[in-house]
N, CA, C and O atoms as CSV, one atom per row, in Angstrom:
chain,resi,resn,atom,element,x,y,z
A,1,UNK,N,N,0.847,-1.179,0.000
A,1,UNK,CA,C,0.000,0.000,0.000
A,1,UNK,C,C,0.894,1.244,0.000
A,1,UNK,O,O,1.859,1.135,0.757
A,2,UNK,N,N,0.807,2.369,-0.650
A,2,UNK,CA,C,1.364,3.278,-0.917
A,2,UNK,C,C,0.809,4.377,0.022
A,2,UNK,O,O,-0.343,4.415,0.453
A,3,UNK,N,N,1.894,5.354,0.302
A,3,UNK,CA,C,1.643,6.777,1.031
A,3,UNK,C,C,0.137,7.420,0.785
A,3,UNK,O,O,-0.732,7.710,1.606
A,4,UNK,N,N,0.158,7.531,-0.636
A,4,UNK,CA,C,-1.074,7.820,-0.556
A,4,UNK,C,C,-2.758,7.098,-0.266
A,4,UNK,O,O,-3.833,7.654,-0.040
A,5,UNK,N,N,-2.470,5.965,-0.366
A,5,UNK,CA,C,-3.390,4.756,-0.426
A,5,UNK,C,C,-3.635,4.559,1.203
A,5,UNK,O,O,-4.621,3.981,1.659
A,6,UNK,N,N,-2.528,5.162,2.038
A,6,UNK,CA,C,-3.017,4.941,3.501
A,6,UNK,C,C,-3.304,6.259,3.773
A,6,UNK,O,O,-3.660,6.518,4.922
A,7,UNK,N,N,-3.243,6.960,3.136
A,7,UNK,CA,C,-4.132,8.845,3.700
A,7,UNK,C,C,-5.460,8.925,3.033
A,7,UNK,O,O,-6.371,9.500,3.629
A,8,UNK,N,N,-5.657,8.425,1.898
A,8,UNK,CA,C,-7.178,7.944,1.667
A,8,UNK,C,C,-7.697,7.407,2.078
A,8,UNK,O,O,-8.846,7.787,2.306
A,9,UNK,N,N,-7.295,6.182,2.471
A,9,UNK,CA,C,-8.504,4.971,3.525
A,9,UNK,C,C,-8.225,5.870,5.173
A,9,UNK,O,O,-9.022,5.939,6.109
A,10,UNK,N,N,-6.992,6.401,5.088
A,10,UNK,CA,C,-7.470,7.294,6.490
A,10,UNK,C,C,-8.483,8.401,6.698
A,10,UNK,O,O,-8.951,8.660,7.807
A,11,UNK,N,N,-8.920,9.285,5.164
A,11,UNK,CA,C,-9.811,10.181,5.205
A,11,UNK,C,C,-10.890,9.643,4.365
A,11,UNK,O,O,-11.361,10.433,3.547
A,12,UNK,N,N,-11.396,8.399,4.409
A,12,UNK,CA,C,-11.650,7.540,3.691
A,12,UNK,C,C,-13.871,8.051,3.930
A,12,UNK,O,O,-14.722,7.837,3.068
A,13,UNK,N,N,-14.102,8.646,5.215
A,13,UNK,CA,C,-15.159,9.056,5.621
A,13,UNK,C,C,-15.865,10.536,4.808
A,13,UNK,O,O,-16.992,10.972,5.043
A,14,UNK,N,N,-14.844,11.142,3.798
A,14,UNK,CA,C,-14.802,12.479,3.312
A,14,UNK,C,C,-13.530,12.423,2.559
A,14,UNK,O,O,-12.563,13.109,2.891
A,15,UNK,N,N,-13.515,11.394,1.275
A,15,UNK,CA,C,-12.404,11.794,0.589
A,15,UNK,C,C,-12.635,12.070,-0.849
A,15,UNK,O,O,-13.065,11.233,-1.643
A,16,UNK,N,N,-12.310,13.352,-1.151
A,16,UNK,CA,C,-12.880,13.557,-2.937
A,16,UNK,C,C,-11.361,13.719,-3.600
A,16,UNK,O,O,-10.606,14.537,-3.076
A,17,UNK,N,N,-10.877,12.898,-4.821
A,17,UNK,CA,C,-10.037,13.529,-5.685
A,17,UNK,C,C,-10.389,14.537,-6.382
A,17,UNK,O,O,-11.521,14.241,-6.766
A,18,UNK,N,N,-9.967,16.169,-7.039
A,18,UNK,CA,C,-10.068,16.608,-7.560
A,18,UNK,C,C,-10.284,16.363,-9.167
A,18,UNK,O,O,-9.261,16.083,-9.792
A,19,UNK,N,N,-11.202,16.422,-9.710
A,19,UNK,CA,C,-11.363,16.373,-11.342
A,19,UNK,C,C,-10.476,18.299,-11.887
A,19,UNK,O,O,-9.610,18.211,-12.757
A,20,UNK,N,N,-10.723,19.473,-11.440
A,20,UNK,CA,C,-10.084,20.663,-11.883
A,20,UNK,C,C,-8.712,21.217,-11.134
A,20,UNK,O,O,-8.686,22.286,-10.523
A,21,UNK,N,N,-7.619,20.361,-11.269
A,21,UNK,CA,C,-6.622,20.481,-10.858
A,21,UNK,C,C,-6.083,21.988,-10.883
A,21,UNK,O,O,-5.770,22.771,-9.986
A,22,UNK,N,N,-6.108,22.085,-12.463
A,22,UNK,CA,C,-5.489,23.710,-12.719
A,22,UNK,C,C,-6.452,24.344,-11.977
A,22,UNK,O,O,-5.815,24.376,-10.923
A,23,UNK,N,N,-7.764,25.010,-11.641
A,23,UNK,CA,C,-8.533,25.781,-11.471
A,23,UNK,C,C,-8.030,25.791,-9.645
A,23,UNK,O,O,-7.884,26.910,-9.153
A,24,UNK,N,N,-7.803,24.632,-8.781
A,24,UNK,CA,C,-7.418,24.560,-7.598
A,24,UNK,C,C,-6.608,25.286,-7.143
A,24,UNK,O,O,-6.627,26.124,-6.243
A,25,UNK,N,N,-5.230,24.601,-8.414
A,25,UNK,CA,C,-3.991,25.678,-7.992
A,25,UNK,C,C,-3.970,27.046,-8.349
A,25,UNK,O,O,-2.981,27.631,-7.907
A,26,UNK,N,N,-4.759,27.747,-9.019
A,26,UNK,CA,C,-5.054,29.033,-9.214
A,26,UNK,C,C,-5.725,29.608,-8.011
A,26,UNK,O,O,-5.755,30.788,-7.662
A,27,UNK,N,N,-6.281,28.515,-7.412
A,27,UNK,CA,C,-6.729,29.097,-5.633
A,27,UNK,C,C,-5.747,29.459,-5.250
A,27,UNK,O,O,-5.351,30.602,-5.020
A,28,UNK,N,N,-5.117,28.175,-5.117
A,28,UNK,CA,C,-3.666,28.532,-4.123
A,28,UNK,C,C,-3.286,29.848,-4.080
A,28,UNK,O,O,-3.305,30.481,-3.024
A,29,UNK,N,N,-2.809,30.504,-5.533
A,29,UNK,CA,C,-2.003,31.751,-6.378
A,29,UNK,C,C,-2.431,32.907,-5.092
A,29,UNK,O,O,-1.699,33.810,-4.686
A,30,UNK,N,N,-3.789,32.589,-4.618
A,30,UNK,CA,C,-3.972,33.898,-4.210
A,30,UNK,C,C,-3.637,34.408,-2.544
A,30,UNK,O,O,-4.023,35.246,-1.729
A,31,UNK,N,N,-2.739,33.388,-2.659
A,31,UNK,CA,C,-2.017,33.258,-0.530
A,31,UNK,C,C,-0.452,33.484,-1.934
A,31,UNK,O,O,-0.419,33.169,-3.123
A,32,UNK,N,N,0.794,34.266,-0.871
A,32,UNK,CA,C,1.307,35.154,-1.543
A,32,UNK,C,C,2.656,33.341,-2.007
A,32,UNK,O,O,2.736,32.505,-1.106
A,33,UNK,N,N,3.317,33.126,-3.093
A,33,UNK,CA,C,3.829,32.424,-3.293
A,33,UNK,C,C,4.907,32.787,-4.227
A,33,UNK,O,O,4.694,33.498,-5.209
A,34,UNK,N,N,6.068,32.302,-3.929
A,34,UNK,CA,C,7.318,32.648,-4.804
A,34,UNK,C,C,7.324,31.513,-5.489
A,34,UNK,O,O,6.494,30.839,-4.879
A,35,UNK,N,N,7.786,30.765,-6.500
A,35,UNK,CA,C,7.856,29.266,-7.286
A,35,UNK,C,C,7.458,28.559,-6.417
A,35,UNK,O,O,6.535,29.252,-5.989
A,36,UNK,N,N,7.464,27.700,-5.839
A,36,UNK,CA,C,6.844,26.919,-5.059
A,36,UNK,C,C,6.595,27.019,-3.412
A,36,UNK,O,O,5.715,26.397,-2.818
A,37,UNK,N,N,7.257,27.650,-2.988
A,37,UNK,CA,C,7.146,28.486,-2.009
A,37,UNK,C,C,6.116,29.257,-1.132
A,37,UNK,O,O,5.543,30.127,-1.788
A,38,UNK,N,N,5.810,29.200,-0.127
A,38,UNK,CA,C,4.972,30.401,0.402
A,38,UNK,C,C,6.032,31.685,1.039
A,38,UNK,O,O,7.201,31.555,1.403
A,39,UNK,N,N,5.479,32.505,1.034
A,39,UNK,CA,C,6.190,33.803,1.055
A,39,UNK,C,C,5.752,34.265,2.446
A,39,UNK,O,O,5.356,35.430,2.454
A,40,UNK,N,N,5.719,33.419,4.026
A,40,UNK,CA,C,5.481,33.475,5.541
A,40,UNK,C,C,5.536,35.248,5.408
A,40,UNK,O,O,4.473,35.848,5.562
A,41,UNK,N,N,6.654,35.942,5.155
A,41,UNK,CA,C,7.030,37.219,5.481
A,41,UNK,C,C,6.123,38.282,4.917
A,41,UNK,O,O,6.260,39.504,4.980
A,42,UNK,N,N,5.101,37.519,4.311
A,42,UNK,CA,C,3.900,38.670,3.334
A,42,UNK,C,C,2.526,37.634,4.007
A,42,UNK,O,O,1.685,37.220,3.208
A,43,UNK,N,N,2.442,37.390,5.043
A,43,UNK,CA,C,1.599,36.628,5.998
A,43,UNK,C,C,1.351,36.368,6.879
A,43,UNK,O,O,1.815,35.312,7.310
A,44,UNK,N,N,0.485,37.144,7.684
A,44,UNK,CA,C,0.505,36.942,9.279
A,44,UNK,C,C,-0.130,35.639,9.503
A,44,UNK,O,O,-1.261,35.268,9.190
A,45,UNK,N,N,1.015,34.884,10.233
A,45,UNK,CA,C,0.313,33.685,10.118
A,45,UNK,C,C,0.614,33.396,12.149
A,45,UNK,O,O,1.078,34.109,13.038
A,46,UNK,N,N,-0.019,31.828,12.097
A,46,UNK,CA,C,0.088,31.628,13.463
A,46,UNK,C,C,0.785,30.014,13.200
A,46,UNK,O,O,0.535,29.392,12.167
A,47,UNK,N,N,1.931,29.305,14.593
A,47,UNK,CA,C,2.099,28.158,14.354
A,47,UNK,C,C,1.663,27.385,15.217
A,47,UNK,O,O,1.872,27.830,16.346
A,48,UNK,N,N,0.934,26.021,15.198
A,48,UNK,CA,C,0.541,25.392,15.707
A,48,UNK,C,C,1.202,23.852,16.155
A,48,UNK,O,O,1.260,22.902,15.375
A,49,UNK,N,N,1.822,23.817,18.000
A,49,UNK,CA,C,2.088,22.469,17.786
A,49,UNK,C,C,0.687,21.850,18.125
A,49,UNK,O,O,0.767,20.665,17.803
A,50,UNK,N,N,-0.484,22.098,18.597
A,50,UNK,CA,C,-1.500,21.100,19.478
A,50,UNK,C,C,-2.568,21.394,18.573
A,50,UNK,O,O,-3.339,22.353,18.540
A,51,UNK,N,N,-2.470,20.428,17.878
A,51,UNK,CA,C,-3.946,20.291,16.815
A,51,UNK,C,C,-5.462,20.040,17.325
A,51,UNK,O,O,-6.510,19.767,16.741
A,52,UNK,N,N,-5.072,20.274,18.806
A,52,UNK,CA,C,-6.470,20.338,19.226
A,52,UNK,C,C,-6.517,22.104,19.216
A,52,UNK,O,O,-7.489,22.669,18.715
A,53,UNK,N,N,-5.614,22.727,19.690
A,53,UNK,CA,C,-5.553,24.225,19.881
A,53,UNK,C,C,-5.800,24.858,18.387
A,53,UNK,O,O,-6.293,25.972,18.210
A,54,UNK,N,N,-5.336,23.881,17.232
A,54,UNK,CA,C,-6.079,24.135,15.988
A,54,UNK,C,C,-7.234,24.697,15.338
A,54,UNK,O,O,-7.566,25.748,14.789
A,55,UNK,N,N,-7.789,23.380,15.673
A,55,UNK,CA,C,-9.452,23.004,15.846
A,55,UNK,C,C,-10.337,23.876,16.656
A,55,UNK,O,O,-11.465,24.296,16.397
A,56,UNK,N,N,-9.512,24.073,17.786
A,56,UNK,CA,C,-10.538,24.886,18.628
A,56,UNK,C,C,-10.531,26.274,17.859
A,56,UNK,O,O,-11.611,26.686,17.437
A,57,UNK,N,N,-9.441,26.981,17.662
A,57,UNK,CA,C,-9.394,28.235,17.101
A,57,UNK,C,C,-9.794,28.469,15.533
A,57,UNK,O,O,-9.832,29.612,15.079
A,58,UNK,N,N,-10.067,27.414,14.794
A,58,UNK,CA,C,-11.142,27.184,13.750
A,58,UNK,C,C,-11.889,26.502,13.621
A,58,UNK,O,O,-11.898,25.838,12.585
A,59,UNK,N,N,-12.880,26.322,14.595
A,59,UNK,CA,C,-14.308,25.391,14.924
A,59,UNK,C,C,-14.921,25.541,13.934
A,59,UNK,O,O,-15.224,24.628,13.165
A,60,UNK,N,N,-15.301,27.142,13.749
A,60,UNK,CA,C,-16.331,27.173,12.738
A,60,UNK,C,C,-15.642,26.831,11.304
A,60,UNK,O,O,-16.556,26.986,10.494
A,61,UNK,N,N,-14.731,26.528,10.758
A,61,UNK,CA,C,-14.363,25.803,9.603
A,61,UNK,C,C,-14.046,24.374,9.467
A,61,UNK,O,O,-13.538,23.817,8.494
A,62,UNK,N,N,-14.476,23.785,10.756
A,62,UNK,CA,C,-14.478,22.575,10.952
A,62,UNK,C,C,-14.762,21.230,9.798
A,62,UNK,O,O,-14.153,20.216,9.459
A,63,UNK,N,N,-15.961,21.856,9.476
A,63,UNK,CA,C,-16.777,21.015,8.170
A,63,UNK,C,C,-16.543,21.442,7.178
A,63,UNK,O,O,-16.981,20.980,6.124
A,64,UNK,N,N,-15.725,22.519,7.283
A,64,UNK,CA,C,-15.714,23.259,5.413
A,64,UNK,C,C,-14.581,22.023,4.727
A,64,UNK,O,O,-14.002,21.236,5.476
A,65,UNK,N,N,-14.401,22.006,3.351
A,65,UNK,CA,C,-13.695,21.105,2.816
A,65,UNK,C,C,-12.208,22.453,2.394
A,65,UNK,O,O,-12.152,23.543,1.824
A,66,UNK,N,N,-11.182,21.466,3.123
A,66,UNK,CA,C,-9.907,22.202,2.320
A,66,UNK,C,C,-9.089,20.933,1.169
A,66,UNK,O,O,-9.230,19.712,1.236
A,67,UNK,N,N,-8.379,21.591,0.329
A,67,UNK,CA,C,-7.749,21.427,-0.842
A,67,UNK,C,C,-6.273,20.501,-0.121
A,67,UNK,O,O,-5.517,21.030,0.694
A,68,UNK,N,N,-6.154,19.471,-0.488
A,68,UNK,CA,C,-4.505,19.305,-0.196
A,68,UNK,C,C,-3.930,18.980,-1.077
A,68,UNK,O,O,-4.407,17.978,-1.610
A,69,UNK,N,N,-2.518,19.619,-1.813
A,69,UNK,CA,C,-1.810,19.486,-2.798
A,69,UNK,C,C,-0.732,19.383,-1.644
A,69,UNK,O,O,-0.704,19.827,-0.497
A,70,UNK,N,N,0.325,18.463,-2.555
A,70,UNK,CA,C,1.190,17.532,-2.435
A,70,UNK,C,C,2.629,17.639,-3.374
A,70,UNK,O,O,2.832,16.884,-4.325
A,71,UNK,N,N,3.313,18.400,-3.066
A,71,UNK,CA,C,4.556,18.955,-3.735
A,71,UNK,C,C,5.248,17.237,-4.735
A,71,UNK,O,O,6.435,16.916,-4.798
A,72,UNK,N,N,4.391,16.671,-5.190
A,72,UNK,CA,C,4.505,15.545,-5.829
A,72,UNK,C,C,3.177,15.105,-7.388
A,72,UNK,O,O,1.950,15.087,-7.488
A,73,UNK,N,N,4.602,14.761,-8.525
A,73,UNK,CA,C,3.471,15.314,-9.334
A,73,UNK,C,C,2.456,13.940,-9.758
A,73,UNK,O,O,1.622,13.880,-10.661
A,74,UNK,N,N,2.899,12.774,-8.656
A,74,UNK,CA,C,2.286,11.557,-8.503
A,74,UNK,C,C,0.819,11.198,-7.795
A,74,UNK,O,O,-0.107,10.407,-7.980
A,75,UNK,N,N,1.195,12.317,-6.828
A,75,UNK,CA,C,-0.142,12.845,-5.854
A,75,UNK,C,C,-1.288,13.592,-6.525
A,75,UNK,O,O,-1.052,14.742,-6.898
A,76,UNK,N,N,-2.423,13.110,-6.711
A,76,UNK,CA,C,-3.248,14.104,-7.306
A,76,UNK,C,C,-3.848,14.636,-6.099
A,76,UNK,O,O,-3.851,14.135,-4.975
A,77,UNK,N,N,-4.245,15.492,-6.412
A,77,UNK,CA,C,-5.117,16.681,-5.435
A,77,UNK,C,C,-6.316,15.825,-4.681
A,77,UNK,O,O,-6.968,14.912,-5.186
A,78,UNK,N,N,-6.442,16.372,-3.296
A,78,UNK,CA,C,-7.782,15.781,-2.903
A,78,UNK,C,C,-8.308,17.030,-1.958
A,78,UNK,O,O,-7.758,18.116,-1.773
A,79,UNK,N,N,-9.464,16.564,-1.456
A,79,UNK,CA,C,-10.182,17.601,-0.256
A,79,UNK,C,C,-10.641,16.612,0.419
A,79,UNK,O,O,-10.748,15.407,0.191
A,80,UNK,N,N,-11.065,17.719,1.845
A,80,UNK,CA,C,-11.788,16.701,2.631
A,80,UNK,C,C,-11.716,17.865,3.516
A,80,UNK,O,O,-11.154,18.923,3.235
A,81,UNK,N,N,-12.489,17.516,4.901
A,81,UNK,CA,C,-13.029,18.380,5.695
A,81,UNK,C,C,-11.841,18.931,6.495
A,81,UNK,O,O,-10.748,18.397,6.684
A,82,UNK,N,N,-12.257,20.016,6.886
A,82,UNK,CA,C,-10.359,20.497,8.070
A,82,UNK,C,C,-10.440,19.181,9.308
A,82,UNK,O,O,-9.411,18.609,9.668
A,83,UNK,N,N,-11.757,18.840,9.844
A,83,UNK,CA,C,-11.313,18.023,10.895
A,83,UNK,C,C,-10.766,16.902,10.563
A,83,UNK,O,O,-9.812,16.452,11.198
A,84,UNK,N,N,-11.212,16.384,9.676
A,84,UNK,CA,C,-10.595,14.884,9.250
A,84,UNK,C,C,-9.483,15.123,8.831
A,84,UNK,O,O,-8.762,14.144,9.030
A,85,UNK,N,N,-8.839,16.122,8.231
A,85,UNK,CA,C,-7.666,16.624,7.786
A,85,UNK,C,C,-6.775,16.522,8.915
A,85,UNK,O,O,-6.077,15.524,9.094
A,86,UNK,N,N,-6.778,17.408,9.596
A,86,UNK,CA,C,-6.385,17.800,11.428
A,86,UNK,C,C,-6.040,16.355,12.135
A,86,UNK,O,O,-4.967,15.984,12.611
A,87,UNK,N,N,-7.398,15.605,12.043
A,87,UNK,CA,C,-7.509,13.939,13.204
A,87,UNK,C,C,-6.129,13.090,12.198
A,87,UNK,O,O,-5.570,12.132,12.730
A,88,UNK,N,N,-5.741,13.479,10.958
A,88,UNK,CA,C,-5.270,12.436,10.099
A,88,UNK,C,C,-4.253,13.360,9.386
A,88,UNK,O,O,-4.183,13.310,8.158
A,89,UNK,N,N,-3.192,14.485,10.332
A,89,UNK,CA,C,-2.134,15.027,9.492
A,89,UNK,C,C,-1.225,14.588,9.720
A,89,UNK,O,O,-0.387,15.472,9.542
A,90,UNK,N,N,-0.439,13.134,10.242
A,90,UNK,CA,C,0.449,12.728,10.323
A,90,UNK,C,C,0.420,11.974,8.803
A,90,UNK,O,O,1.274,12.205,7.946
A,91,UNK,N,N,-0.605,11.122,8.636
A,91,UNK,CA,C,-0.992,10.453,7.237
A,91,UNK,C,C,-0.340,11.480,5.789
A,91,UNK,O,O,0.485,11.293,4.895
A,92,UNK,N,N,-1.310,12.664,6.229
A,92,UNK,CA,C,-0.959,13.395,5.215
A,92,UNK,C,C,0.318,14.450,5.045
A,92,UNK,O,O,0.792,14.937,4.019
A,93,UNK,N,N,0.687,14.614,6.416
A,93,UNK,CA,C,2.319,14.921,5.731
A,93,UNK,C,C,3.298,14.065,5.466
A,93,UNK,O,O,4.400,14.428,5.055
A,94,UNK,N,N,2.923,12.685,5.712
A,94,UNK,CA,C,3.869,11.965,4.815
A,94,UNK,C,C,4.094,11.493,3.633
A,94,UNK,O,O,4.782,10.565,3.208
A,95,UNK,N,N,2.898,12.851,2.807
A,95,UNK,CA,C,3.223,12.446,1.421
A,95,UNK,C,C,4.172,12.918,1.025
A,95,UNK,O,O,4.831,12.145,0.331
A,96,UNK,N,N,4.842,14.522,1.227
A,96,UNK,CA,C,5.495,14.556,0.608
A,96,UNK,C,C,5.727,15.987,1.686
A,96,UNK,O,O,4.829,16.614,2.249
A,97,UNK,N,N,7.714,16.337,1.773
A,97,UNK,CA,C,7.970,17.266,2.413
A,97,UNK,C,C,7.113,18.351,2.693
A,97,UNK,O,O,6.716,18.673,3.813
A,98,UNK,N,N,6.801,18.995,1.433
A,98,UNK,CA,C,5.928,19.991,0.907
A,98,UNK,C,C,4.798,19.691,0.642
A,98,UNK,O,O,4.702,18.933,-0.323
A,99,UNK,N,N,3.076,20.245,1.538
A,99,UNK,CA,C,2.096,19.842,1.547
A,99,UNK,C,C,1.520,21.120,1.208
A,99,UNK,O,O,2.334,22.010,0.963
A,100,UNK,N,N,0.207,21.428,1.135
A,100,UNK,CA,C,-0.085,23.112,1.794
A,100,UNK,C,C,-2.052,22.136,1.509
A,100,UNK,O,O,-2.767,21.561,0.689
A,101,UNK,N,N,-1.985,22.451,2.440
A,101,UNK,CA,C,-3.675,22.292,2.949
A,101,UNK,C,C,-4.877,23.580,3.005
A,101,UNK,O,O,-5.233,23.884,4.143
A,102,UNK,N,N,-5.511,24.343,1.857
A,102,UNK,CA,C,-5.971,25.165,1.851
A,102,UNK,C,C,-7.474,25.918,1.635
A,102,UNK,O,O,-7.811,26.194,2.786
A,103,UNK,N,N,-8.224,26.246,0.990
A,103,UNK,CA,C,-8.899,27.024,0.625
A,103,UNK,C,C,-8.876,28.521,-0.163
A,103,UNK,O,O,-7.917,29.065,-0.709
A,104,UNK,N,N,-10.122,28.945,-0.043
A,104,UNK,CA,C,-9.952,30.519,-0.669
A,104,UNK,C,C,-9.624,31.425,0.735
A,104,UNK,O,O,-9.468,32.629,0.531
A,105,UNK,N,N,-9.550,31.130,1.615
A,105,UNK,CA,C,-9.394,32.096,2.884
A,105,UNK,C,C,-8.317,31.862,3.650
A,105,UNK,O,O,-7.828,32.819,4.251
A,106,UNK,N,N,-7.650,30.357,3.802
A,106,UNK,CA,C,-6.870,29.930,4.678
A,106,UNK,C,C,-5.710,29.364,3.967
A,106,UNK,O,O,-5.925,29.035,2.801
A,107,UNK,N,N,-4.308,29.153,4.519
A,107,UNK,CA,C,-3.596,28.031,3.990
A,107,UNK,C,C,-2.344,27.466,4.963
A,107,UNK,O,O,-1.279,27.917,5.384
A,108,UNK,N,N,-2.953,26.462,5.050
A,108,UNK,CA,C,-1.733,25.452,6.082
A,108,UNK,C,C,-0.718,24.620,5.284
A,108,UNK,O,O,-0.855,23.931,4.273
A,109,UNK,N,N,0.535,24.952,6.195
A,109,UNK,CA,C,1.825,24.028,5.518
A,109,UNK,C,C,2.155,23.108,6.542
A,109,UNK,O,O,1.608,23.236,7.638
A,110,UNK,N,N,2.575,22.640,6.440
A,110,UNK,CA,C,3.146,21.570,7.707
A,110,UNK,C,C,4.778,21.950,7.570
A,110,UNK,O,O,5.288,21.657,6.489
A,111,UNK,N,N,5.473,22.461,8.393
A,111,UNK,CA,C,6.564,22.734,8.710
A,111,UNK,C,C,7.329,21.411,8.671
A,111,UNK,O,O,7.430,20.827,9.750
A,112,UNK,N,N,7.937,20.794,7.486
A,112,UNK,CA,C,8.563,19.155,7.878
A,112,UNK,C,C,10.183,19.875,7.901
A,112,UNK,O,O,10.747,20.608,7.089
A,113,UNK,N,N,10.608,19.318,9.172
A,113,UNK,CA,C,10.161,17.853,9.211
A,113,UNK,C,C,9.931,18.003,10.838
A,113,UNK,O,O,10.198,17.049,11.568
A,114,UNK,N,N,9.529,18.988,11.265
A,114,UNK,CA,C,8.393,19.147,12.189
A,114,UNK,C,C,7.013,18.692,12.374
A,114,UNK,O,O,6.543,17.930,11.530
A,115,UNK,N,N,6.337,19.049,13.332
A,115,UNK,CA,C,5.163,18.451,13.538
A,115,UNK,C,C,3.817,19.527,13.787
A,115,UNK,O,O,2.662,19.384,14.188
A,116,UNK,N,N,4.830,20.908,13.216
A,116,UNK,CA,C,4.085,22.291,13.555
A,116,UNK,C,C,3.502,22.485,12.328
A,116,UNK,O,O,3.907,22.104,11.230
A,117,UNK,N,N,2.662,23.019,12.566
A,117,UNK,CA,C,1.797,23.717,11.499
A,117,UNK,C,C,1.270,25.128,11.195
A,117,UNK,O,O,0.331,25.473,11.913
A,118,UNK,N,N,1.655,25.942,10.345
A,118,UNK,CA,C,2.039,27.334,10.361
A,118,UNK,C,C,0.638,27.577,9.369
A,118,UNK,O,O,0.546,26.804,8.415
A,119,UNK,N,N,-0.305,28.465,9.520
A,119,UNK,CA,C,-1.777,28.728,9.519
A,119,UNK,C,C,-1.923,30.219,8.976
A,119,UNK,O,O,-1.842,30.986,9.935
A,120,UNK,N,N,-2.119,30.935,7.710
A,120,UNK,CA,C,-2.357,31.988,7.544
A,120,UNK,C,C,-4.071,32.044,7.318
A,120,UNK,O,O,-4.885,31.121,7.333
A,121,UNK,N,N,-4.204,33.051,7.172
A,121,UNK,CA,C,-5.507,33.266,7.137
A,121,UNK,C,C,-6.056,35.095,6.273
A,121,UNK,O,O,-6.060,36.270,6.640
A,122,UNK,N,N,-6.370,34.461,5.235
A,122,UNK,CA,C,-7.205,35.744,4.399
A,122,UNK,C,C,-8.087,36.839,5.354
A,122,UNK,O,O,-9.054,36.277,5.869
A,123,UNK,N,N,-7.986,38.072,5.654
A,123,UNK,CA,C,-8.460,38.847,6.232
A,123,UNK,C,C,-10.221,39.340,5.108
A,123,UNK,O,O,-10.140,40.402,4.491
A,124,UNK,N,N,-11.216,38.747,5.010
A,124,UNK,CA,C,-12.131,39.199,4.472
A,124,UNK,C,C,-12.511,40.969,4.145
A,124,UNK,O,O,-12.820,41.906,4.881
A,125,UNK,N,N,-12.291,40.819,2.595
A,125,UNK,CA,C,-12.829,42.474,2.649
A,125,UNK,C,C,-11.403,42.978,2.249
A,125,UNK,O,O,-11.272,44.018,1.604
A,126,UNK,N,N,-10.153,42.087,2.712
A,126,UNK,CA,C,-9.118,43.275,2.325
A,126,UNK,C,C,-8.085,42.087,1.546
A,126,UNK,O,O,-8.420,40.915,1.377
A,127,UNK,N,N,-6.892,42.625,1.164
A,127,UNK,CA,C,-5.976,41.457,0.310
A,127,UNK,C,C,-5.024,41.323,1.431
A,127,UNK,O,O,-4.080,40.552,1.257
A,128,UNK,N,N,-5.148,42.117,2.855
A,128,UNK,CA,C,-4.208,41.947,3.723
A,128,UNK,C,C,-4.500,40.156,4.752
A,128,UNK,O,O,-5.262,39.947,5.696
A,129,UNK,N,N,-3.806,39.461,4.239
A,129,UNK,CA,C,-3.868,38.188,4.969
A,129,UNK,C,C,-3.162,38.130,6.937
A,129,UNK,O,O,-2.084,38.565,7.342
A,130,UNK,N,N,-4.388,37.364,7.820
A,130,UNK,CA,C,-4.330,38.029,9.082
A,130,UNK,C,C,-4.698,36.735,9.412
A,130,UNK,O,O,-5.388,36.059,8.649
A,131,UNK,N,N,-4.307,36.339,10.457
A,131,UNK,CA,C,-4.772,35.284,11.376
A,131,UNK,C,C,-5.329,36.135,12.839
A,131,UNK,O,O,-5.778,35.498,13.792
């Protein structure tokens, strides 16, 4: 069973592959990014070691579905809810160094080869991104 084959049957309750790959990563574009890169220093972001302290501080996005791309061009794109994401991010940062777990408002990286997770957040109404 492959890396990815055990982060699917782990989010296996809420797991969609993406059919509009390009249209996804054009989400991404809009959290600030150098080539592959996120650009932390154009992002107030917050880091997280206790993924319960996560969760709690985004309850209400609990059920929303985020995007996870996979700095691997073997990995296709999937979504699934932030909690199942959150209960099952050991799974999913071991796809690949470089993860970023996102949406149109939010975007999480997993700091590897840490266990922190660094959290920006789109400020609604303005292009200034704020956690």
């Amino acid at each position: 069973m492959t890396l990815f084959e055990e982060c699917k049957e782990a989010l296996k309750q809420d797991f969609n592959l993406v059919n509009n790959e390009k249209e996804v990563t054009k989400l991404l574009q809009i959290f600030p990014l150098k080539g592959n890169y996120m650009v932390w220093g154009k992002i107030e972001y917050k880091d997280y070691d206790c993924m319960e302290e996560l969760l709690s501080d985004f309850s209400d996005l609990a059920k929303i579905h985020f995007y996870v791309l996979a700095d691997n061009a073997d990995i296709p794109i999937f979504k699934s809810n932030l909690k199942l994401i959150i209960d099952n991010i050991y799974d999913i940062m071991a796809l690949s160094p470089k993860v970023y777990i996102f949406d149109e408002n939010v975007v999480i990286e997993p700091l590897f080869p840490s266990y922190t997770l660094r959290v920006g957040q789109k400020n609604s109404g303005t292009d200034r991104l704020t956690i």
